[in-house]
VEXVO-829279 format. One record per residue (C-alpha): residue number from 1; residue in one letter; y, x, z. Coordinates in steps of 0.1 Angstrom, whole numbers. Example, Ala and Ser with C-alpha at 12.3 -4.5 7.8 and 13.67 -1.06 7.14 Angstrom:
2
PT   pos   code   north    east      up
PT     1      a     -45     123      78
PT     2      s     -11     137      71
END
This chain:
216
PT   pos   code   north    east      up
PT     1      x    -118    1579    -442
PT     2      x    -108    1557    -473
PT     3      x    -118    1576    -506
PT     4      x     -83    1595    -519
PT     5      x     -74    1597    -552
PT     6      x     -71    1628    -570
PT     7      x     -38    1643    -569
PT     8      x     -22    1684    -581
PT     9      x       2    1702    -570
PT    10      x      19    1699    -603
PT    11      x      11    1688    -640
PT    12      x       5    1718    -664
PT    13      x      20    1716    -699
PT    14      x     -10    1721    -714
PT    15      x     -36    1694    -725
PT    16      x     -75    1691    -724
PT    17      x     -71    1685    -761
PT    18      x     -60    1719    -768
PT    19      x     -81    1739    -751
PT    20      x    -115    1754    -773
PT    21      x    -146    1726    -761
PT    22      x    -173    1741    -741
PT    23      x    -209    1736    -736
PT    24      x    -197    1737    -696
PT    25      x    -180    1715    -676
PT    26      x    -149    1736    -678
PT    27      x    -128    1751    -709
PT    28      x    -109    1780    -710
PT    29      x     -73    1782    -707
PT    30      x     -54    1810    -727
PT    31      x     -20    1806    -708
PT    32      x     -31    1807    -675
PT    33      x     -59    1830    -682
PT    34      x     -86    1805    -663
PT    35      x    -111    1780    -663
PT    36      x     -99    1747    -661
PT    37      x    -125    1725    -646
PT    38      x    -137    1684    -651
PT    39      x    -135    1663    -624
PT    40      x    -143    1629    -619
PT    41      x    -136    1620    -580
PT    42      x    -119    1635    -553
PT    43      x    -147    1653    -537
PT    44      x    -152    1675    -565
PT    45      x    -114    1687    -569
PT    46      x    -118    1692    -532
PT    47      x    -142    1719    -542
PT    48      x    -124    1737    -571
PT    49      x     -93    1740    -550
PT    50      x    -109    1755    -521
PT    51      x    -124    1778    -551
PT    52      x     -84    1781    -566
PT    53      x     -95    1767    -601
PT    54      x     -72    1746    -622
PT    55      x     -85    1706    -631
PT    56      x     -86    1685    -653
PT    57      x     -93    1645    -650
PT    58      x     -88    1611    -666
PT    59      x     -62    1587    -654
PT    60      x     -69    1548    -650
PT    61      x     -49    1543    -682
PT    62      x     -69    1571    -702
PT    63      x     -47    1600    -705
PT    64      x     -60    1632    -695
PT    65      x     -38    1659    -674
PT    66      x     -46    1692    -660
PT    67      x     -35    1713    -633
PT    68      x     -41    1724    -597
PT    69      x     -50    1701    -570
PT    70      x     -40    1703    -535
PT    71      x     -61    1715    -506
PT    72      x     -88    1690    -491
PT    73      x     -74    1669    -465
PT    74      x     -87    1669    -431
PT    75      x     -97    1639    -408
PT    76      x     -71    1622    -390
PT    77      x     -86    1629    -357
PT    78      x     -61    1613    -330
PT    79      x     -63    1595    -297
PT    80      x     -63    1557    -309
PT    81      x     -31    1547    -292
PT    82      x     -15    1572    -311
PT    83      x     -30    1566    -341
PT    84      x     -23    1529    -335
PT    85      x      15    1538    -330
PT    86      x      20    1565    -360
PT    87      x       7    1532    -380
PT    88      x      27    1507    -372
PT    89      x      59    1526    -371
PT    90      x      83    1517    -396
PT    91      x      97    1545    -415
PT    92      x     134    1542    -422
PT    93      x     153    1561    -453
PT    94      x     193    1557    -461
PT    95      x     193    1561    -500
PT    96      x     225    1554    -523
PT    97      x     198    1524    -538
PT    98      x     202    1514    -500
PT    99      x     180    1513    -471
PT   100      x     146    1515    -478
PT   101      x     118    1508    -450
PT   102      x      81    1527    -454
PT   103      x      51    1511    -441
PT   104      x      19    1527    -440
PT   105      x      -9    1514    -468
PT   106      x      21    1491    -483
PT   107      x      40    1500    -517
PT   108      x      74    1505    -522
PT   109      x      95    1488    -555
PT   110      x     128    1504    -541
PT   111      x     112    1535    -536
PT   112      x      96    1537    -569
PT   113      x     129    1532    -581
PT   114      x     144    1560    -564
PT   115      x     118    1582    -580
PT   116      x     120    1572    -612
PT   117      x     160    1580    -607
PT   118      x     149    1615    -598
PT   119      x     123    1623    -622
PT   120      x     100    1631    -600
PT   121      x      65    1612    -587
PT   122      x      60    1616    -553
PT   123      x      74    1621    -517
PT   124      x      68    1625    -481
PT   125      x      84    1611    -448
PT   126      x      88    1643    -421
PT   127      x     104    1646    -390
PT   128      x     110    1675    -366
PT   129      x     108    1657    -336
PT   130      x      86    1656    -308
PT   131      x      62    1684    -317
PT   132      x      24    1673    -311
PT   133      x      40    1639    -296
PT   134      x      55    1653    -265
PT   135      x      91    1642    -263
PT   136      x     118    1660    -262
PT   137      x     155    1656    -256
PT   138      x     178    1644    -281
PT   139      x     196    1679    -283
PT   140      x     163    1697    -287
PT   141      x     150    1672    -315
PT   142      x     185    1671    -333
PT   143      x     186    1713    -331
PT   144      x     148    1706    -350
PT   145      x     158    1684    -373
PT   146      x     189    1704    -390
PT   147      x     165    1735    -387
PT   148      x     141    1706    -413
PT   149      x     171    1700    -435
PT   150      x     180    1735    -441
PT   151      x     143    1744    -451
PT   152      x     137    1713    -472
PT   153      x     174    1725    -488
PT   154      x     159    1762    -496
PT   155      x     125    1747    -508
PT   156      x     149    1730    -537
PT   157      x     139    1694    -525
PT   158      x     163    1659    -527
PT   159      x     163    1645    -491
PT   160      x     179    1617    -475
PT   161      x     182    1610    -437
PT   162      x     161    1584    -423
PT   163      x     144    1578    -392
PT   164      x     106    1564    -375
PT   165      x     111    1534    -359
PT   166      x      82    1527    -337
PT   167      x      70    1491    -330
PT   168      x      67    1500    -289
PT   169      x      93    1505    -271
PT   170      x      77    1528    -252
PT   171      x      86    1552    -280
PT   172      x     119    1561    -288
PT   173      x     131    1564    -328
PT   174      x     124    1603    -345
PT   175      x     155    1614    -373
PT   176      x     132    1621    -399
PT   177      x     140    1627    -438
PT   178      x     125    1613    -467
PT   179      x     123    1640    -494
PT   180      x     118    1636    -530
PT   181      x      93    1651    -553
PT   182      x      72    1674    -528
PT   183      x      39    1680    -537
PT   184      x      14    1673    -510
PT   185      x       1    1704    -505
PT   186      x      40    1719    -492
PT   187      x      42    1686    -472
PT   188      x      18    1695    -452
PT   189      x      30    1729    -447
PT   190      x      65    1718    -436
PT   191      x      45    1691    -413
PT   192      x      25    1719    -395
PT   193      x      57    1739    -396
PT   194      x      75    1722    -371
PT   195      x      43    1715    -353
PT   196      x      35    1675    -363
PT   197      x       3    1661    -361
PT   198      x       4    1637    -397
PT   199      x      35    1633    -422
PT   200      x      40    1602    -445
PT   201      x      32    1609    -480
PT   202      x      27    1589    -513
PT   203      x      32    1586    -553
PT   204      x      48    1563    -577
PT   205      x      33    1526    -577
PT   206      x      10    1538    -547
PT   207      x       7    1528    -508
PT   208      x      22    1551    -485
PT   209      x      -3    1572    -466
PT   210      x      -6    1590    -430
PT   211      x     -23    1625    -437
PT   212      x     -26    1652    -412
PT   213      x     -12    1685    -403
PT   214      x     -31    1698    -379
PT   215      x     -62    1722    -386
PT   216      x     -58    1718    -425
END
């Protein structure tokens, strides 16, 4: 698996700075009553949030931010046709900026743009359809999908309809949405939710990614 960059679930208001140094490779917080913990690569926050401790690590540009990272991510561990088809599918997103088409380990101007409109940094591609890959009829995966758009509308989330296109014809197109500002670790829930084996995820000024569901 490629090395993943460190990610939370959210940014805390706080800063390193602020908090009392330490001879340890943590310093303690006063709001949130806890250790907040160094990092320098993904591995390590994979430990502290397993262990439910708050971060704190240096972006390429040299500011420092804290907060919680999401859980560890699992192997994507998927027959290769499969895997070969989730990757070239072409993920598909109506948007009032327009249509905007999502390719696996490719960046996204228009959808950075979107963001930035939002306020928010990240997002994930989900569709209801076709739990674990086994098809089902339109009127099954339609009754799925508003059952997806009324729990992204309670989680608070932007969406907008879209659909995965896949290169085969063997497979027919999944109504999907493309939902603003969801942190990973939610993502993945709504993703294992409604019984898919990977969702499309990714960040502002990064490549889309295919992350699993299943097992996490």
């Amino acid at each position: 698996m490629p090395e993943c960059k460190i990610t939370l679930k959210f940014e805390c208001r706080r800063r390193w700075e602020e908090l009392p140094e330490s001879q340890e490779p943590h310093r303690f917080c006063d709001q949130c009553e806890q250790n907040v913990y160094w990092v320098d690569n993904y591995d390590e926050a994979s430990e502290h949030a397993v262990a439910g401790h708050c971060i704190a690590y240096q972006l390429p540009l040299g500011m420092i931010i804290m907060g919680p990272p999401p859980m560890p991510r699992i192997p994507l561990e998927l027959p290769e046709e499969l895997l070969e088809a989730y990757l070239k599918t072409k993920y598909y997103a109506s948007t009032p900026h327009g249509e905007i088409t999502i390719q696996i380990d490719k960046t996204h101007p228009e959808l950075d743009l979107l963001l930035e409109a939002h306020d928010v940094e990240e997002w994930a591609f989900i569709t209801a359809s076709n739990p674990f890959s086994e098809e089902l009829s339109p009127a099954e995966n339609t009754a799925r999908h508003e059952q997806l758009v009324q729990k992204v509308k309670e989680l608070g989330y932007v969406a907008f309809e879209g659909a995965g296109v896949p290169a085969s014809p063997e497979w027919n197109p999944e109504v999907s949405l493309l939902i603003l500002g969801i942190d990973e670790d939610t993502a993945v829930e709504v993703g294992e939710e409604f019984g898919q084996n990977a969702i499309v995820l990714g960040w502002q000024d990064e490549v889309a990614e295919l992350v699993a569901c299943r097992g996490r």
